[in-house]
C-alpha positions as CSV (number, residue, x, y, z in Angstrom):
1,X,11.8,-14.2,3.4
2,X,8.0,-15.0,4.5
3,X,5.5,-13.9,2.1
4,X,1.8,-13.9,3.2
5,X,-1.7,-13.4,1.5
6,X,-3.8,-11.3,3.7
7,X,-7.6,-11.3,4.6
8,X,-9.9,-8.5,4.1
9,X,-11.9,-6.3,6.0
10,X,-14.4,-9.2,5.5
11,X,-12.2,-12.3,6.3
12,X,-12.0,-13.4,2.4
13,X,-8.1,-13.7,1.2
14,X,-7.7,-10.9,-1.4
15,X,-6.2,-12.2,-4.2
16,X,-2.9,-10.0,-5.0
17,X,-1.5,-8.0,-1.8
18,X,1.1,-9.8,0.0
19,X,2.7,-9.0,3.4
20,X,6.7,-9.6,3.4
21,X,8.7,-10.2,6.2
22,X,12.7,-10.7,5.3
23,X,15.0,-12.2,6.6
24,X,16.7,-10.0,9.2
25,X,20.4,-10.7,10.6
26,X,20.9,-8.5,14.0
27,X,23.4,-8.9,16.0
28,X,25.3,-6.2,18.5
29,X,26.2,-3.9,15.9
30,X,22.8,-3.7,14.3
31,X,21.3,-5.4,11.7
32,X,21.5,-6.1,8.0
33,X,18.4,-7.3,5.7
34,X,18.1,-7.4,1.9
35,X,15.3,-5.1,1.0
36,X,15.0,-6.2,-2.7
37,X,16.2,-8.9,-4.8
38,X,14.6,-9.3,-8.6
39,X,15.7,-12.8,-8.6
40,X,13.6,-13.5,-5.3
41,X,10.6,-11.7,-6.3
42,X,10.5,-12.7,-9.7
43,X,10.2,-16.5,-7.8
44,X,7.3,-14.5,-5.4
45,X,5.2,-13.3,-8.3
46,X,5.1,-16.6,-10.4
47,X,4.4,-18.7,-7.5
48,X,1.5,-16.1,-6.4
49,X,0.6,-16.3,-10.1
50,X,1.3,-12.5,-10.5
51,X,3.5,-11.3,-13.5
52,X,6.8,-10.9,-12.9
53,X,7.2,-7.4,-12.0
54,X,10.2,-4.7,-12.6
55,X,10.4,-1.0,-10.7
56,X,11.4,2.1,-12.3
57,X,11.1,4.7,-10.0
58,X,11.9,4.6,-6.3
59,X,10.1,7.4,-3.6
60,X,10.6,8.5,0.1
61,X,8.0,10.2,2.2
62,X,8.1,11.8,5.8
63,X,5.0,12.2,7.4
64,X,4.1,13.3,10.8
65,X,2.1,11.4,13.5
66,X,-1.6,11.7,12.6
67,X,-1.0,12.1,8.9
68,X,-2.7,10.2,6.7
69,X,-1.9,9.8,2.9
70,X,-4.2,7.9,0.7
71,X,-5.8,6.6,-1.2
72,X,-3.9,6.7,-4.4
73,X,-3.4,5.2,-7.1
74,X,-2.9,5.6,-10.9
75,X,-5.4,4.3,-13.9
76,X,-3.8,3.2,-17.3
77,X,-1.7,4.3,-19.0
78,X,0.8,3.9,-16.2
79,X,-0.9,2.1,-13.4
80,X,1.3,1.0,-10.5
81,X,2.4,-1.4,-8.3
82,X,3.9,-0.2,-5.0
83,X,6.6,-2.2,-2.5
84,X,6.6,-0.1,0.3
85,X,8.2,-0.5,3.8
86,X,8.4,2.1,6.6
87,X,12.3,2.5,8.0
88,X,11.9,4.6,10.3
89,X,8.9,4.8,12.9
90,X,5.6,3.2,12.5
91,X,2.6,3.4,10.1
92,X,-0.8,1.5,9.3
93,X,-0.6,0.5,5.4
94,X,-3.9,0.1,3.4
95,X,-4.5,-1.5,0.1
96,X,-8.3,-1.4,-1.6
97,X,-9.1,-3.6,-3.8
98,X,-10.5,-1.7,-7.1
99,X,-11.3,-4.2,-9.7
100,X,-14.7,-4.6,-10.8
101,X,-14.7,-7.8,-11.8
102,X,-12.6,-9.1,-8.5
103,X,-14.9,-11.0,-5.9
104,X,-13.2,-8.6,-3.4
105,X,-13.8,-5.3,-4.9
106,X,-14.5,-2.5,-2.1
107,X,-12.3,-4.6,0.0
108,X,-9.4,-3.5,2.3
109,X,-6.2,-5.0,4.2
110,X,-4.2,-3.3,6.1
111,X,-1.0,-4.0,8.2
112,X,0.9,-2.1,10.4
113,X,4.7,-1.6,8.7
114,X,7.3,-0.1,11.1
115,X,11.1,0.3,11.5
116,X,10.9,-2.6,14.1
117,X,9.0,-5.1,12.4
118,X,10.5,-4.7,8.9
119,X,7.5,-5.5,6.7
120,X,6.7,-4.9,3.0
121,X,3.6,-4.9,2.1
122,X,3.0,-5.6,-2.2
123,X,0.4,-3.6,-3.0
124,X,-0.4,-4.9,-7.1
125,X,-1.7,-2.4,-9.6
126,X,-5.6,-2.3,-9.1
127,X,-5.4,-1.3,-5.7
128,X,-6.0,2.0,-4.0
129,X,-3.5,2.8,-1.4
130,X,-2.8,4.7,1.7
131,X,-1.5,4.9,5.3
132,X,-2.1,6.5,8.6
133,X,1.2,7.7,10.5
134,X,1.0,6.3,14.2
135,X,4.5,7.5,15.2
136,X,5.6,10.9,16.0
137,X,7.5,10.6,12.3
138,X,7.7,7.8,9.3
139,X,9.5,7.6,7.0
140,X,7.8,5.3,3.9
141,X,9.9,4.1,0.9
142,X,8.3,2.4,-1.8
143,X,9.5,1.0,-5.2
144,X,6.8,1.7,-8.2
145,X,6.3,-0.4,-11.3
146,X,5.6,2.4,-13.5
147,X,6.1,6.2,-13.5
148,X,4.2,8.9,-11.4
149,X,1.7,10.6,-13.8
150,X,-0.3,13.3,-12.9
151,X,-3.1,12.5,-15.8
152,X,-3.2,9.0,-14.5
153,X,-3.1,10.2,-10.8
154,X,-6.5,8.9,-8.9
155,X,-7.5,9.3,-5.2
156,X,-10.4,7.9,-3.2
157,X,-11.8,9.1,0.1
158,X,-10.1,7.5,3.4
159,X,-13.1,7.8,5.4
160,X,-15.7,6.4,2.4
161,X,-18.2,4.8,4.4
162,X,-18.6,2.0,1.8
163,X,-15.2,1.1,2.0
164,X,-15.6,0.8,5.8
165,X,-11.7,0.9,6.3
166,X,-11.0,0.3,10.0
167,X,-8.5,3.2,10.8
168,X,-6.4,2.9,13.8
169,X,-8.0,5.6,16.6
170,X,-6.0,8.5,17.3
171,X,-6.4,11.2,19.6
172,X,-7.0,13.8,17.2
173,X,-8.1,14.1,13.6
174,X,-6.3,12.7,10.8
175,X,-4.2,15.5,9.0
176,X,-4.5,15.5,5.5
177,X,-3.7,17.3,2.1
178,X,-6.3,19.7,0.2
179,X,-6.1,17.0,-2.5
180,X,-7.4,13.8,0.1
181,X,-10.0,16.2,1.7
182,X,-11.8,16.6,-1.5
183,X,-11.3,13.3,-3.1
184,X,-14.4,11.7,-3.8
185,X,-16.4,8.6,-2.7
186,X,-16.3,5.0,-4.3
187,X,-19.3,5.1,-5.9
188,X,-18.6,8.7,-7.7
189,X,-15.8,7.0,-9.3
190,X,-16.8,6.1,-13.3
191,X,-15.3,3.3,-15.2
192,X,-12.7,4.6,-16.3
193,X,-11.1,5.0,-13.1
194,X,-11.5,1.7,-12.2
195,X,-9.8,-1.9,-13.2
196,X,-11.2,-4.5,-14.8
């Protein structure tokens, strides 16, 4: 397993994400990977200096080329943490960095997660997240470290100027939920949607 910090939109390492690429045995018949092991990632947290983590609820989305979903996330009571991998096609992944006092709040990385390539990307509570479909379907599956709740359910604007988050170009508009389309801007957000 390769675990990698990745750079923002402004070239500073963002302290928390981390791009995973297992270990991946192919052969003729196809392959086999280990998509989670707590043992493992407990190891991954404390050496990234992240509390050890444990996931309660597991989803699945399908989403159609030019879909994009995001940005969520979930304020306390039951923030999350999200593991998520695309299995089948190929999507752009974003995580925004939300915590006030963080040197990289407002910042964004993104990596492209696809059936081919077999990354995870660990995206830690006190991030925003969300991702562009660039196949003609994807399937995402991510683990959460805490329960969906609608009360703590947030969302930020994908196309919030502030933000600045380089989008892969498509042909046509992004499609998006009622929900996305009126979600508001960074800077409408008060405090208590936000992480310390």
């Amino acid at each position: 397993m390769l675990i990698q910090p990745l750079n923002s939109n402004q070239g500073v390492t963002i302290d928390g994400p981390l791009l995973i690429s297992p270990k991946v045995f192919a052969d003729q018949r196809g392959f086999f990977l280990e998509s989670w092991n707590q043992s493992k990632w407990n190891e991954v947290f404390l050496h990234h200096n992240q509390a050890v983590q444990n996931f309660v609820q597991d989803n699945h989305s399908q989403s159609d080329f030019g879909v994009l979903r995001g940005l969520h996330y979930q304020v306390f009571p039951n923030p999350q943490g999200k593991l998520v991998r695309c299995v089948m096609g190929e999507i752009f992944d974003v995580a925004v960095d939300l915590r006030c006092s963080s040197n990289t709040f407002g910042q964004w990385v993104g990596a492209k997660l696809s059936a081919v390539n077999q990354q995870q990307l660990w995206i830690p509570v006190g991030f925003a997240h969300g991702f562009l479909t660039l196949s003609d379907k994807a399937d995402v599956l991510y683990k959460a470290t805490n329960y969906w709740n609608r009360e703590c359910e947030r969302a930020i604007r994908w196309d919030d100027l502030h933000l600045g988050i380089d989008w892969p170009a498509l042909a046509t508009t992004p499609k998006l939920s009622e929900k996305d389309c009126l979600a508001p801007m960074l800077s409408e957000l008060v405090s208590g949607d936000l992480f310390e």
